[in-house]
C-alpha positions in Angstrom: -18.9 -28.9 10.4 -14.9 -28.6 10.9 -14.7 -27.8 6.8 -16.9 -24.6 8.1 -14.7 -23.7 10.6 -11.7 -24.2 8.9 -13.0 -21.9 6.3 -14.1 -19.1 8.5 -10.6 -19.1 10.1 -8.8 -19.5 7.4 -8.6 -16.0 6.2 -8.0 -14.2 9.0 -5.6 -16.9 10.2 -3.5 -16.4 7.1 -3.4 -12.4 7.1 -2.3 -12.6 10.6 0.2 -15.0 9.8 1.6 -12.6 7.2 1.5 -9.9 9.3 3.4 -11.1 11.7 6.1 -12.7 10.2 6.4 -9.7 7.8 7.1 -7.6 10.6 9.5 -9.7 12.1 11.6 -9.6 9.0 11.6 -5.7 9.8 13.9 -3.0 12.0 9.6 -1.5 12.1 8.9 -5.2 13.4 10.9 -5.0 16.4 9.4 -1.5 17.1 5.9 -2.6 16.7 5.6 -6.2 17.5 5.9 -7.4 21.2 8.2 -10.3 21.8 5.3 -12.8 22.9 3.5 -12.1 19.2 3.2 -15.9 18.9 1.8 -16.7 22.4 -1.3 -13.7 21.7 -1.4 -15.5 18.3 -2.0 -18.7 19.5 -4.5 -17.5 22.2 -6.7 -15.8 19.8 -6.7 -18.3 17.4 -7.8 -21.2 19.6 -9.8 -18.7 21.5 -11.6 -18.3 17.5 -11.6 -22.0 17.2 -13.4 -22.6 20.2 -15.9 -19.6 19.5 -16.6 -20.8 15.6 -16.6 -24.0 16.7 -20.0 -23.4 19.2 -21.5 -21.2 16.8 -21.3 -23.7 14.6 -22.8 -26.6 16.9 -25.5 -24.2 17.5 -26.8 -23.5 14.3 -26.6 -27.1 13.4 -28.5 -28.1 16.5 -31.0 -25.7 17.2 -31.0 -22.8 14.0 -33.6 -20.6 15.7 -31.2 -19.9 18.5 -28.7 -19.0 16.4 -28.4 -15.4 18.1 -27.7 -17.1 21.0 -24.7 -19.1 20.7 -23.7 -16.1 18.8 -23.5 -13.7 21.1 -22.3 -16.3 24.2 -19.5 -17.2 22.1 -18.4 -13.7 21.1 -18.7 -12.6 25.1 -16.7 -16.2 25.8 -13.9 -14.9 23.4 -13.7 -11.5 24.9 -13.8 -12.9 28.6 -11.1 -15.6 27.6 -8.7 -12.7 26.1 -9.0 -10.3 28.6 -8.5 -12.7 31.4 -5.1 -13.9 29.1 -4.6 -10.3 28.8 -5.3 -9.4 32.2 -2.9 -12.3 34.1 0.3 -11.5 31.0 0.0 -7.9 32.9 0.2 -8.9 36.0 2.7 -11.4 36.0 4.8 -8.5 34.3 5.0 -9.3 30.9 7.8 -6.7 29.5 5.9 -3.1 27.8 2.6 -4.2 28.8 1.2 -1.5 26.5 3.0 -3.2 23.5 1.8 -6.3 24.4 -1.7 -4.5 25.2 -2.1 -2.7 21.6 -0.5 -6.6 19.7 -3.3 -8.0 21.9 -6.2 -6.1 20.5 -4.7 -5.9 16.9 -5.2 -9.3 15.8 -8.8 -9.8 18.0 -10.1 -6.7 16.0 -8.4 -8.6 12.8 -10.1 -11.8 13.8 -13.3 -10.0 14.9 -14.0 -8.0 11.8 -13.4 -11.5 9.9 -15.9 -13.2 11.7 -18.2 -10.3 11.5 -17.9 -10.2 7.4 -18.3 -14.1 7.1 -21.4 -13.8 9.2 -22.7 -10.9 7.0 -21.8 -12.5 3.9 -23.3 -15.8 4.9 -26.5 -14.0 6.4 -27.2 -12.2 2.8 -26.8 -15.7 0.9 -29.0 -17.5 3.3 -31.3 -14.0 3.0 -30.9 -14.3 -1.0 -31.9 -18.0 -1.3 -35.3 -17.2 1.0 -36.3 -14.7 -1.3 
């Protein structure tokens, strides 16, 4: 199961990686890049762990309720990053927006990852049905 997981997040993990510490190298880095990049890092990626991790216990449990760990787990990632999002703000993090727009960044990088595993994982299991 954790060889699973490990795959899923390993892509996205990487290209986020890159990202960031390509920007960081830059004068556009400091421009575009809040100071706390590592602490939003961190928070979506164990945020993604935890998600991938009970989609993954579901399906192996209970496969016809896959749908359902699914979606719980994509509404417990959204709930857990806005709430982290959410308290940053209000204990005045410096150019919230900044740290608003980095925030969204790498869940929509991390999002549309999941979302093309899942798709690419659904048409095999479709292909090998047929």
């Amino acid at each position: 199961m954790f060889k699973d997981i490990q795959k899923s997040l390993l892509i996205p993990t990487i290209i986020s990686l890159l990202i960031l510490i390509g920007f960081s190298f830059t004068t556009i880095g400091v421009k575009i890049l809040h100071e706390k990049k590592w602490i939003i890092f961190l928070v979506i990626f164990i945020s993604s762990f935890f998600t991938t991790f009970v989609t993954h216990f579901g399906i192996e449990n209970n496969p016809s309720k896959f749908i359902l760990y699914y979606f719980f787990s994509m509404f417990a990632r959204i709930i857990i990053i806005l709430i982290f999002i959410f308290t940053s703000i209000y204990f005045k993090v410096n150019n919230p927006l900044l740290f608003l727009i980095n925030s969204f960044f790498l869940y929509f990088l991390y999002l549309f990852f999941e979302i093309y595993n899942l798709f690419f994982n659904l048409q095999r299991d479709f292909k090998l049905d047929s």
